[in-house]
PADO-740423 format. One record per residue: x negated, y negated, z of N, C-alpha, C in turn. Coordinates in steps of 0.05 Angstrom, whole numbers, padded with zeros to 5 digits, always signed. Layout:
# PADO-740423
XYZXYZXYZ...
***
This chain:
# PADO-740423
-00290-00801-00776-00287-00781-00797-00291-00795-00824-00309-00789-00842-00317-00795-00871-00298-00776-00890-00296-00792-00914-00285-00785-00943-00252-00765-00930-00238-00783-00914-00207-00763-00911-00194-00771-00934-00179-00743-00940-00158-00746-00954-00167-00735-00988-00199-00731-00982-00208-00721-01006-00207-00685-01006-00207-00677-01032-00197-00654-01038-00227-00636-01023-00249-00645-01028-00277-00638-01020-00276-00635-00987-00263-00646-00973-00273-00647-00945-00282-00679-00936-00293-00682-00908-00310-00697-00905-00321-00690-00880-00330-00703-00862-00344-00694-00839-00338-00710-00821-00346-00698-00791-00332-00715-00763-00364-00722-00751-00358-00747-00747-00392-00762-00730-00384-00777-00704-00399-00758-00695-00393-00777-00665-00411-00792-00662-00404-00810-00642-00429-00836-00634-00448-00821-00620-00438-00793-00603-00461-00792-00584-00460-00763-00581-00498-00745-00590-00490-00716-00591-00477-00706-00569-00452-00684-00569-00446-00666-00550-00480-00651-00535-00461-00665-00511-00487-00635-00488-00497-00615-00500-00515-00600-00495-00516-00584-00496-00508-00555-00486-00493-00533-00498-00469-00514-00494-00437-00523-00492-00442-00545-00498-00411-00555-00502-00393-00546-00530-00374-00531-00532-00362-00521-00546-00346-00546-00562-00355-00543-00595-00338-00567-00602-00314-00545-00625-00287-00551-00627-00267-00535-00639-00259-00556-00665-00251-00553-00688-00242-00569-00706-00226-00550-00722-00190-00576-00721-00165-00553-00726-00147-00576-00735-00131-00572-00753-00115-00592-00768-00087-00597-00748-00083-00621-00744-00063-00629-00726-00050-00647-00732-00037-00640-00767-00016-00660-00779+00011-00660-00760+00024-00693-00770+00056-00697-00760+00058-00669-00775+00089-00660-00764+00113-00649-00783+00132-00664-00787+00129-00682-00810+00151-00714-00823+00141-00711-00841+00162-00728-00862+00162-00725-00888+00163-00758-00890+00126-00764-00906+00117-00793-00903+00119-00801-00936+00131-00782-00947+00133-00801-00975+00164-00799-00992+00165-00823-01009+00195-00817-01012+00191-00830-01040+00202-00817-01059+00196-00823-01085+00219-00834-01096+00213-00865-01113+00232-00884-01117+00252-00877-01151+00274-00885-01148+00290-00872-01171+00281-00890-01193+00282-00876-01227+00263-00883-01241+00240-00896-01241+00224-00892-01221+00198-00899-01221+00177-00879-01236+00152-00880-01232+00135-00867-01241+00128-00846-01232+00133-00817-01245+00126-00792-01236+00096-00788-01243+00072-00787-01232+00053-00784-01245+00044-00771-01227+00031-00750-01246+00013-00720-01222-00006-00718-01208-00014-00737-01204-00036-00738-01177-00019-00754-01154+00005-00755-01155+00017-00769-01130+00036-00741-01124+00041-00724-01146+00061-00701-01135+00038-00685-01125+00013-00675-01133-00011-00659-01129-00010-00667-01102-00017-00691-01087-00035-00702-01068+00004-00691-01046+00015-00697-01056+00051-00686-01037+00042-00657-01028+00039-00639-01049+00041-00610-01044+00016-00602-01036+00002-00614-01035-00026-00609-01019-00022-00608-00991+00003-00634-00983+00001-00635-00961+00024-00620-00938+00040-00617-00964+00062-00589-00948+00055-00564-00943+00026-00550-00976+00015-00533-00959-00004-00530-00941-00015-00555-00934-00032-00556-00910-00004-00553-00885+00015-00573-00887+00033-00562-00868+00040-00532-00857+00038-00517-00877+00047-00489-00880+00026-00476-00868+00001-00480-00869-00022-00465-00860-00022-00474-00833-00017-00492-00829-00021-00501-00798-00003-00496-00773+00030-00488-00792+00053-00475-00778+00042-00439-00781+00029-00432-00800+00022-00398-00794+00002-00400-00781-00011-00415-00769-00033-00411-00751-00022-00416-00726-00004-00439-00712+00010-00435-00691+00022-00410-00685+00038-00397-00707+00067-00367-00702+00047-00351-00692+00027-00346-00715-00002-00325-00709-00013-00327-00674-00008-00341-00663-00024-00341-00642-00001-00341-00621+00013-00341-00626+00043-00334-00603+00053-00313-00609+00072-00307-00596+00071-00280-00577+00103-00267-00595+00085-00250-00612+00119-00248-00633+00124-00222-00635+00149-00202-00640+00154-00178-00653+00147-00170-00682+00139-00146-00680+00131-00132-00710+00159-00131-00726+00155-00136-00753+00182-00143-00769+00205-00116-00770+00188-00091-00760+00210-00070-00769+00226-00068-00746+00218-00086-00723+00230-00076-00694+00248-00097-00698+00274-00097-00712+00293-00114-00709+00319-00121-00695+00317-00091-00682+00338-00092-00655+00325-00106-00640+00305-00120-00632+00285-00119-00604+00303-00159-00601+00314-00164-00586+00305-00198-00575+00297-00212-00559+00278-00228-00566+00257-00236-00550+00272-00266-00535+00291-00269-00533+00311-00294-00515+00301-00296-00495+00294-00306-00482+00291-00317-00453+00313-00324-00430+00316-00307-00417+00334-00321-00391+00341-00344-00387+00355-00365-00381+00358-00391-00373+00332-00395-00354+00335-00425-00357+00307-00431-00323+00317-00436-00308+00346-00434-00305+00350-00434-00264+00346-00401-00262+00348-00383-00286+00345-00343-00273+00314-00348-00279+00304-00356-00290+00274-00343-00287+00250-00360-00276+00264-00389-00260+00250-00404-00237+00236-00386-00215+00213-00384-00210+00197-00372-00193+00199-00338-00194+00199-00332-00209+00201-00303-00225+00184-00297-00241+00178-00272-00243+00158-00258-00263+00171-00246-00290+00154-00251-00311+00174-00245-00333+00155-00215-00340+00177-00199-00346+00184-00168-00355+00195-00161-00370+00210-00130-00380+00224-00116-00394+00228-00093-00386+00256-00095-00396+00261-00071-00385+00270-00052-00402+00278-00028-00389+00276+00003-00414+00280-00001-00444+00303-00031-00446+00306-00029-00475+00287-00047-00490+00280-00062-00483+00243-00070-00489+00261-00101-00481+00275-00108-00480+00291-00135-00472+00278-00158-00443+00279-00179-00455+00259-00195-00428+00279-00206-00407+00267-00189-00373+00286-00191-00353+00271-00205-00342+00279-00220-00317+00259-00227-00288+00250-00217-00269+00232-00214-00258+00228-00198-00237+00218-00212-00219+00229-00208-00184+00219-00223-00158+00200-00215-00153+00193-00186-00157+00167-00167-00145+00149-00158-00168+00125-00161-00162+00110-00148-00187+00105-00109-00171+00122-00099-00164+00117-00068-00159+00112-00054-00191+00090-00038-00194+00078-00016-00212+00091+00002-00217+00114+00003-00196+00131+00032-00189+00137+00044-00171+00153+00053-00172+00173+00058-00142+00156+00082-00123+00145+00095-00137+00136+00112-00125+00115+00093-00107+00103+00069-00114+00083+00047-00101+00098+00048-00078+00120+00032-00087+00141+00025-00063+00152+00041-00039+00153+00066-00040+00160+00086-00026+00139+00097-00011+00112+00096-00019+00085+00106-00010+00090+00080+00014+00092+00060+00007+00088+00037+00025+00104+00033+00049+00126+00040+00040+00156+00046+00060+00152+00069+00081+00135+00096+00066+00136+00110+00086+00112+00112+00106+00086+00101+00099+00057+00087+00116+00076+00069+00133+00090+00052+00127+00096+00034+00154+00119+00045+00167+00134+00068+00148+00149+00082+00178+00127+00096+00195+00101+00109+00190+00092+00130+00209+00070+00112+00226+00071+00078+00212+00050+00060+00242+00069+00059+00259+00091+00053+00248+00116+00032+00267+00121+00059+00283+00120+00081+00285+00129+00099+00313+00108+00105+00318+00084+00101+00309+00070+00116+00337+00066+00083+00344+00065+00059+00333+00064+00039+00356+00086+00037+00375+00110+00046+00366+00132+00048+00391+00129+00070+00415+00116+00091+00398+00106+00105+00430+00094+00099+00443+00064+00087+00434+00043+00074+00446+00053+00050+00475+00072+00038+00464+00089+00025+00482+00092+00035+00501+00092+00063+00505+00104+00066+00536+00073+00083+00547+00076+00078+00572+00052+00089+00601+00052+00119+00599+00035+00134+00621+00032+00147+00615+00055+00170+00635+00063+00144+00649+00078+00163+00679+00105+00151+00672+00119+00144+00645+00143+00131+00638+00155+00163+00626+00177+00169+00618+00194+00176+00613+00206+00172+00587+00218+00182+00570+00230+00161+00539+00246+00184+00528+00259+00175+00506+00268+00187+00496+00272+00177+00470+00260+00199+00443+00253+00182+00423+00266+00187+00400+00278+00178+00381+00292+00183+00356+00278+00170+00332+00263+00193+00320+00258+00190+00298+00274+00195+00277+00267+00181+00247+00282+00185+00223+00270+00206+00208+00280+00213+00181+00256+00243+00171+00247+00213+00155+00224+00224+00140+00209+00218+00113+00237+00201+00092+00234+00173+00091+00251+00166+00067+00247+00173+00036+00264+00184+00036+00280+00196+00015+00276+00190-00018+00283+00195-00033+00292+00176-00063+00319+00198-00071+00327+00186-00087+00352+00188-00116+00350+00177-00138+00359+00203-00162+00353+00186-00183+00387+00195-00187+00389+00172-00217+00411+00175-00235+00410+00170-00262+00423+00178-00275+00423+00184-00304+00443+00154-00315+00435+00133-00324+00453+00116-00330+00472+00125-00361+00491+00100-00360+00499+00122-00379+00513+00090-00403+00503+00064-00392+00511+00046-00410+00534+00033-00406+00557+00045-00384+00586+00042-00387+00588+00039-00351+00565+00061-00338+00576+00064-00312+00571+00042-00294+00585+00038-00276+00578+00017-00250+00574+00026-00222+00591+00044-00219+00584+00065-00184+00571+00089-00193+00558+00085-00167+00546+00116-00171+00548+00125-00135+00552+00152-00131+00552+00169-00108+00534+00170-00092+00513+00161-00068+00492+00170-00055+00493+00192-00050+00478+00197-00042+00481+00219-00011+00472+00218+00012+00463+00197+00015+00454+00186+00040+00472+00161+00050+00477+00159+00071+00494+00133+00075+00469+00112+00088+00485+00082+00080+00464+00068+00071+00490+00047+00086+00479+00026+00107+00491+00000+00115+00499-00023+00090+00477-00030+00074+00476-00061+00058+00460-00047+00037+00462-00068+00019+00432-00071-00001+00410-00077+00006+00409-00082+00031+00384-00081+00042+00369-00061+00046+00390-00031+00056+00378-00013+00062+00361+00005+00039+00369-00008+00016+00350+00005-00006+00336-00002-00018+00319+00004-00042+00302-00007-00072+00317-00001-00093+00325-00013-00115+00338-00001-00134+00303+00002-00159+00307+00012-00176+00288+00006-00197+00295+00024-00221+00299+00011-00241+00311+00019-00263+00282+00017-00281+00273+00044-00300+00256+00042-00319+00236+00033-00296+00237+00035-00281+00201+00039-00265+00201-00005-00262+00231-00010-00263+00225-00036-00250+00241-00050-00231+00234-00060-00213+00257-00062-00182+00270-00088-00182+00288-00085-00182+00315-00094-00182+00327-00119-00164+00328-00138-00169+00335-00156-00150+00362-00148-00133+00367-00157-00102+00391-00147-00089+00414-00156-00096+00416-00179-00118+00436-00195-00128+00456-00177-00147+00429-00156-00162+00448-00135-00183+00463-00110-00185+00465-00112-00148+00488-00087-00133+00485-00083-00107+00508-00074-00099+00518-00076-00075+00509-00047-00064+00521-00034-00032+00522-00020-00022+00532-00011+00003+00546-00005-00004+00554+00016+00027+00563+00040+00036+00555+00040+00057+00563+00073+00062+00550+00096+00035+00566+00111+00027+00556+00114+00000+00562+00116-00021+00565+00091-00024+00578+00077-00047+00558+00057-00061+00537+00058-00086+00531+00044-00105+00542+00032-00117+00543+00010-00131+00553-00014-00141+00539-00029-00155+00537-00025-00191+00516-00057-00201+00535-00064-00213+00528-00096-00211+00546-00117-00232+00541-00108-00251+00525-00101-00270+00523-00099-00297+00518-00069-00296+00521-00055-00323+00519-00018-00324+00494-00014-00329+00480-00002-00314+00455+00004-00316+00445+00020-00351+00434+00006-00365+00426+00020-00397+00424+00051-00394+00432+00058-00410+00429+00093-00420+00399+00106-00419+00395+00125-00406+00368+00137-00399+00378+00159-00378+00355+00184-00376+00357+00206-00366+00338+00195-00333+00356+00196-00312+00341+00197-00282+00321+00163-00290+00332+00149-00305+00324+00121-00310+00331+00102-00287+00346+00114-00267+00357+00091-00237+00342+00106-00214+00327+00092-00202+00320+00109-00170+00319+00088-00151+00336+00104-00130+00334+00095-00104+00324+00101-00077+00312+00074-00068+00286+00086-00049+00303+00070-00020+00311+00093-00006+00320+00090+00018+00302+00081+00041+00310+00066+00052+00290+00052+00077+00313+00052+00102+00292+00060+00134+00316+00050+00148+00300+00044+00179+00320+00042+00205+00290+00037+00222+00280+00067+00228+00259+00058+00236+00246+00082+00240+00260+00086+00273+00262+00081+00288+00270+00090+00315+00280+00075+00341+00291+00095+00359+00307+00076+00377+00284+00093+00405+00286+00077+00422+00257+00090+00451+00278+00076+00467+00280+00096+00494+00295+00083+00520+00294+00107+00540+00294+00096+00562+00300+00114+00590+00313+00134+00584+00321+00162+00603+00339+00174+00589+00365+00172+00603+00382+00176+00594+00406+00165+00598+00416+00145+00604+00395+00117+00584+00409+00095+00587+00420+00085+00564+00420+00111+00537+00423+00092+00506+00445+00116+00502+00463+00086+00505+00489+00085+00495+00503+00103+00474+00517+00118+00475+00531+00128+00442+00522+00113+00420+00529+00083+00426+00537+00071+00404+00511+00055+00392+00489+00056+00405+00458+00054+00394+00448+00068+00376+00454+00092+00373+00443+00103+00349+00461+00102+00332+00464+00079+00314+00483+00067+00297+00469+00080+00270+00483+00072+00249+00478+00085+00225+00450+00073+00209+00452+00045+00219+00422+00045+00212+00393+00054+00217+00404+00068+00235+00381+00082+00245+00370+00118+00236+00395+00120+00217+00393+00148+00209+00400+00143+00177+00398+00119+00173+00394+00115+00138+00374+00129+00126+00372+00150+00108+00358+00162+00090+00349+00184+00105+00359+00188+00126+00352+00218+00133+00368+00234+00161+00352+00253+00174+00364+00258+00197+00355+00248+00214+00353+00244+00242+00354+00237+00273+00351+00263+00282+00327+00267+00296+00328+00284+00322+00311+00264+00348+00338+00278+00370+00331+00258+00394+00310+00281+00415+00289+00269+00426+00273+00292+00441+00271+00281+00461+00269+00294+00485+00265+00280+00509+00248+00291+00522+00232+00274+00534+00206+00290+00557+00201+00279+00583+00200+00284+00589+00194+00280+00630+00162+00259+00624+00148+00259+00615+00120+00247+00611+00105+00246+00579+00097+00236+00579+00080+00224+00550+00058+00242+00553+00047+00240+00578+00015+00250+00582+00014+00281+00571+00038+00301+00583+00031+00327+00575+00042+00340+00547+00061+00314+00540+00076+00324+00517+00067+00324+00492+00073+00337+00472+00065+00334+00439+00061+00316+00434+00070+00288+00443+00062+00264+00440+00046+00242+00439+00034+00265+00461+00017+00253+00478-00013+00240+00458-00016+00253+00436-00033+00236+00415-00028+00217+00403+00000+00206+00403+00003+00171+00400-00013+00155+00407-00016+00166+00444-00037+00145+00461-00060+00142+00470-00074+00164+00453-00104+00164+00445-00119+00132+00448-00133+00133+00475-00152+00118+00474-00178+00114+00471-00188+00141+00457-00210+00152+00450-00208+00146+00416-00224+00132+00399-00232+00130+00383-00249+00144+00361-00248+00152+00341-00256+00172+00328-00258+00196+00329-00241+00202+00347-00231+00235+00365-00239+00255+00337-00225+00246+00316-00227+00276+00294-00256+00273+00284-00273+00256+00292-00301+00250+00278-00303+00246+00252-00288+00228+00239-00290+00229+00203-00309+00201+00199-00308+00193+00220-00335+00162+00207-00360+00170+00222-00382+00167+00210-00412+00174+00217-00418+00153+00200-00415+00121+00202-00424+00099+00182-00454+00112+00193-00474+00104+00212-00501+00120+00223-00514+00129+00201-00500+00163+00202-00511+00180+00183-00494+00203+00198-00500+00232+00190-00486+00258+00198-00508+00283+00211-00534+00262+00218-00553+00277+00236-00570+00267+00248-00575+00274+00275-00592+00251+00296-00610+00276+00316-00631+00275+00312-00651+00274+00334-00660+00253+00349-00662+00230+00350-00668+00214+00367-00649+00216+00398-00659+00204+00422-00647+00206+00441-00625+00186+00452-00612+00195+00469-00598+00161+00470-00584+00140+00454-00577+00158+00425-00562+00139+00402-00537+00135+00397-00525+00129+00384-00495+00128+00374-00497+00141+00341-00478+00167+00339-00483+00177+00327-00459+00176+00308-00430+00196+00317-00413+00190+00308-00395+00160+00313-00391+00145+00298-00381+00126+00316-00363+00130+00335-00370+00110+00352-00352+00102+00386-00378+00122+00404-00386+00135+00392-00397+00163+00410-00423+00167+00413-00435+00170+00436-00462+00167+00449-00472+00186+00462-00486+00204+00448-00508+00231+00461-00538+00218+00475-00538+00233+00496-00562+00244+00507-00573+00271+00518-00599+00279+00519-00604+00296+00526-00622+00294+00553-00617+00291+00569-00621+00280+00591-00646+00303+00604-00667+00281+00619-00686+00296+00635-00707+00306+00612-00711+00295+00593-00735+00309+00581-00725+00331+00556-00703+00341+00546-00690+00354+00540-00697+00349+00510-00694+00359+00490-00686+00353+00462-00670+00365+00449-00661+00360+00429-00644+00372+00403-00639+00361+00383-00615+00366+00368-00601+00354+00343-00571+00343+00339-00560+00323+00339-00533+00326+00335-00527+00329+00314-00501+00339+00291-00496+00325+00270-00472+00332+00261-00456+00327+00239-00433+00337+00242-00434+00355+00225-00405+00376+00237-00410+00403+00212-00377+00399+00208-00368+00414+00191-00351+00420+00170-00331+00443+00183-00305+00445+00191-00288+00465+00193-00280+00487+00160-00281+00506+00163-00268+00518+00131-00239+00518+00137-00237+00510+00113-00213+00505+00093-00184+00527+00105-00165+00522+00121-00141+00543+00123-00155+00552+00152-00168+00546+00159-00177+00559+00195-00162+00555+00205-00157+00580+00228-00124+00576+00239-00137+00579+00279-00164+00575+00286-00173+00577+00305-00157+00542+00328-00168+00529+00317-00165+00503+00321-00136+00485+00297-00117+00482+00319-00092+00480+00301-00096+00445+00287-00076+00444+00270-00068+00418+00258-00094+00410+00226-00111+00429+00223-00132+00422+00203-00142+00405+00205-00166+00400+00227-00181+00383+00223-00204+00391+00204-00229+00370+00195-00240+00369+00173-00265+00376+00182-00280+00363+00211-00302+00354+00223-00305+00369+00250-00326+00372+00263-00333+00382+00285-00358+00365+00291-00364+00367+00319-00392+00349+00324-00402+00381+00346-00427+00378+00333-00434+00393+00339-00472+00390+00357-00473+00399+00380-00504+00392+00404-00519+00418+00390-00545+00414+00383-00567+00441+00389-00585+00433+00387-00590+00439+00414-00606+00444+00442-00634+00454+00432-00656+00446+00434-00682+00459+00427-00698+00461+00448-00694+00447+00467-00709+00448+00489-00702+00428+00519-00695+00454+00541-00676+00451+00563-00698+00447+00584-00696+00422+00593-00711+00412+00620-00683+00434+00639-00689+00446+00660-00672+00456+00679-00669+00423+00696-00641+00432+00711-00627+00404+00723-00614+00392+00713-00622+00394+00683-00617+00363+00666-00585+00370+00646-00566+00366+00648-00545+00363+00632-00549+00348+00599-00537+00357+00583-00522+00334+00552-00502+00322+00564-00509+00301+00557-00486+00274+00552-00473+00281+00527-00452+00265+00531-00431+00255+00510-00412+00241+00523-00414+00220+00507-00393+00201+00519-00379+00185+00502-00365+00169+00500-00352+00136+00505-00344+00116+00527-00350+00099+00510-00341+00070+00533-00319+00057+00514-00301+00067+00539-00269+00043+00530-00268+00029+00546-00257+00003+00533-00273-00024+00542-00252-00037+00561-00255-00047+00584-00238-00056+00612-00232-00039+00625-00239-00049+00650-00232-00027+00673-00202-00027+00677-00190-00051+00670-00156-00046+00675-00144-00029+00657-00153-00011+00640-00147+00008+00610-00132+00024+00627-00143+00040+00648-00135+00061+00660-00125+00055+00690-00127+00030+00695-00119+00024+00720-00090+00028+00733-00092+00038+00757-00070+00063+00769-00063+00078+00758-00064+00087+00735-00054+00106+00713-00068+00136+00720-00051+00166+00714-00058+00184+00709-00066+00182+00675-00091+00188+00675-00104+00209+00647-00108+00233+00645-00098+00239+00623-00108+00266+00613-00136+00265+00591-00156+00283+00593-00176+00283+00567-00171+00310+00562-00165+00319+00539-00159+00349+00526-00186+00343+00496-00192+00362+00494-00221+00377+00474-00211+00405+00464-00229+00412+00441-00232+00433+00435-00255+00438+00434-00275+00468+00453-00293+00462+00451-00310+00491+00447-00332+00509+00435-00340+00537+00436-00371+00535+00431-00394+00555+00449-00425+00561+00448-00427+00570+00422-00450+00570+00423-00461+00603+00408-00459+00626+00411-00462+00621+00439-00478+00651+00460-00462+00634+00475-00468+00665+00500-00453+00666+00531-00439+00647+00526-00437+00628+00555-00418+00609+00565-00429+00588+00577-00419+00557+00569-00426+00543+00581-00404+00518+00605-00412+00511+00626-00399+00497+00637-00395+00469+00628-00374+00457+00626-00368+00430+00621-00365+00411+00651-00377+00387+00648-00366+00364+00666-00353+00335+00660-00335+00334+00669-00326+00312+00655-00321+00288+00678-00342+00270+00680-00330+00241+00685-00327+00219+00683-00320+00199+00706-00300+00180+00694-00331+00158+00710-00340+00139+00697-00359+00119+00706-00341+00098+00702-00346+00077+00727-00332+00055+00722-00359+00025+00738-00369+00011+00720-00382-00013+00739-00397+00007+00747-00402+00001+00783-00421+00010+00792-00418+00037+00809-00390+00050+00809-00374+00073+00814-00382+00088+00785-00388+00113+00803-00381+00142+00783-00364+00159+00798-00346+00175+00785-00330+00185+00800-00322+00217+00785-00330+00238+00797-00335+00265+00779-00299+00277+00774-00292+00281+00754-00261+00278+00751-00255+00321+00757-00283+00334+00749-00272+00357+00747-00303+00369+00737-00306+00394+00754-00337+00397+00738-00330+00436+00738-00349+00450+00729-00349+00483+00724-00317+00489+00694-00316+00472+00685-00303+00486+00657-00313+00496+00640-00310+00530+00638-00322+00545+00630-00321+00549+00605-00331+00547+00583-00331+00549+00553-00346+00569+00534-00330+00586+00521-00337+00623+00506-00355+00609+00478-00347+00634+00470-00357+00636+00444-00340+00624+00416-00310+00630+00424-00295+00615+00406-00287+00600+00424-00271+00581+00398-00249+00556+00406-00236+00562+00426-00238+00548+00453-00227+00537+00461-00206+00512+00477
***
């Protein structure tokens, strides 16, 4: 560095030019010490007090350029304090605020409870149908589901510490707390039965506390081998229990847990949603032919909106037309589910919904295995509407 200390400036030379695109920054990075000390009756003379206050307000510029770039409150917000938690509370924690703009910790970065609850209740509705899936098709069960978990809000009030459920609840485990849309570590209240509990009073706000009830989703067993005392309370946390019992999986309402047919409602056509060619895979998992010389079109069509022909609203239909019928020759439609042990000794059911144009057509349905075909059921007669 040339001419320091002069009022003009001077300039920085390096021995060797920076690369090229190399970013060079130049920023004053005085001590903060006080390097001069003026001797009693000595000489006051003004280019030694000048060259002092030059350098306290360079001090000054260089402390408003630090404040400026950190992270401060606007001067009229003077309730607001920006303190920091100790670092054993906010070691491996996310730093936040909460309703009163005040900086808390947080374990979870959740967006909001409503996140949290969407999430809670997707893995209650995998976790039972993988517990049904669990059982065969010639087993027996008896199943207890939970309803849909729940929420509660409350009105804090600044002073209060319990609050009433209405759901009974085992631990603090069994819930989410989240205050101001932020969730709550389990350290800052208790629970049981239904009884809420925070160590500290939750701040003043309207429906500012919600709680997101979680519990298991279900108990599965033989029938008449589960106990009274198995369907314990955690298992009916955040809602009701109804127990159903069925003689078989295969014919019962249930029986779509154990769908081993793949894209049954037809909503993926990665492909495309129309095929003339012969012999392709169209909707996925699913493979047309028109056998013997035959042609047509597959593609998928569209159910309307509120149709009450075909129950549960589906979206999709796959639909064959036929342009030209070699006699002899059948449509294919199939899948291949993969291992012969899938179905081995087992009763199956295959259920469809299926309707022509015109007249009536017969359905055949079978089962190919290796170098065995084996005709499961042939002459199912099919109208004009859904059947």
């Amino acid at each position: 560095m040339t001419d320091v200390g002069l009022s003009a400036g001077g300039d920085v030379v390096f021995d060797a030019a920076p690369a090229s695109g190399t970013r060079v920054t130049l920023y004053r990075d005085m001590p903060f010490a006080r390097e001069t000390d003026f001797q009693e009756s000595g000489d006051f003379r003004a280019s030694v007090i000048n060259e002092e206050l030059d350098r306290m307000a360079m001090l000054l510029q260089q402390a408003e350029m630090i404040v400026e770039d950190g992270l401060h409150k606007q001067p009229y917000d003077a309730d607001a304090s920006l303190i920091l938690p100790t670092a054993t509370n906010r070691a491996n924690k996310i730093l936040g605020f909460d309703v009163a703009g005040l900086p808390v910790t947080l374990a979870e970065p959740y967006d909001s409870a409503a996140a949290a609850e969407g999430s809670a209740t997707a893995a209650s509705a995998s976790a039972a149908a993988a517990l049904v899936s669990e059982n065969t098709a010639a087993s027996s069960a008896t199943v207890a589901l939970k309803a849909v978990t729940p929420t509660e809000t409350f009105s804090g009030t600044g002073a209060q510490t319990i609050f009433a459920l209405g759901n009974t609840v085992l631990s603090s485990k069994s819930i989410q707390i989240f205050i101001g849309g932020i969730k709550q570590e389990t350290s800052t209240y208790t629970a049981s039965g239904t009884t809420l509990t925070f160590t500290t009073p939750p701040p003043t706000g309207t429906d500012n506390i919600e709680v997101v009830f979680i519990g298991v989703i279900g108990y599965i067993g033989t029938p008449g081998a589960i106990p009274d005392d198995a369907l314990s309370g955690d298992m009916i946390s955040g809602g009701t229990m109804d127990g159903v019992s069925f003689d078989g999986l295969n014919g019962g309402p249930l029986a779509g847990f154990r769908n081993y047919l793949m894209n049954g409602s037809f909503l993926v056509w990665q492909r495309g949603v129309s095929f003339t060619a012969n012999a392709e895979y169209s909707a996925d998992r699913f493979q047309h032919t028109f056998a013997g010389g035959s042609s047509g079109t597959v593609s998928r069509q569209a159910f309307t909106p509120g149709q009450t022909d075909v129950p549960g609203e589906p979206e999709y239909y796959f639909r064959f037309d036929k342009t030209t019928h070699v006699a002899g020759y059948s449509t294919i439609f199939k899948q291949n589910i993969e291992d012969v042990r899938t179905f081995a000794g087992q009763t199956a059911t295959i259920s469809f919904w299926a309707k022509v144009s015109t007249g009536t057509k017969n359905v055949k349905r079978r089962q190919h295995c290796t170098h065995r075909r084996r005709q499961a059921r042939r002459g199912q007669s099919v109208p004009e509407q859904w059947l």
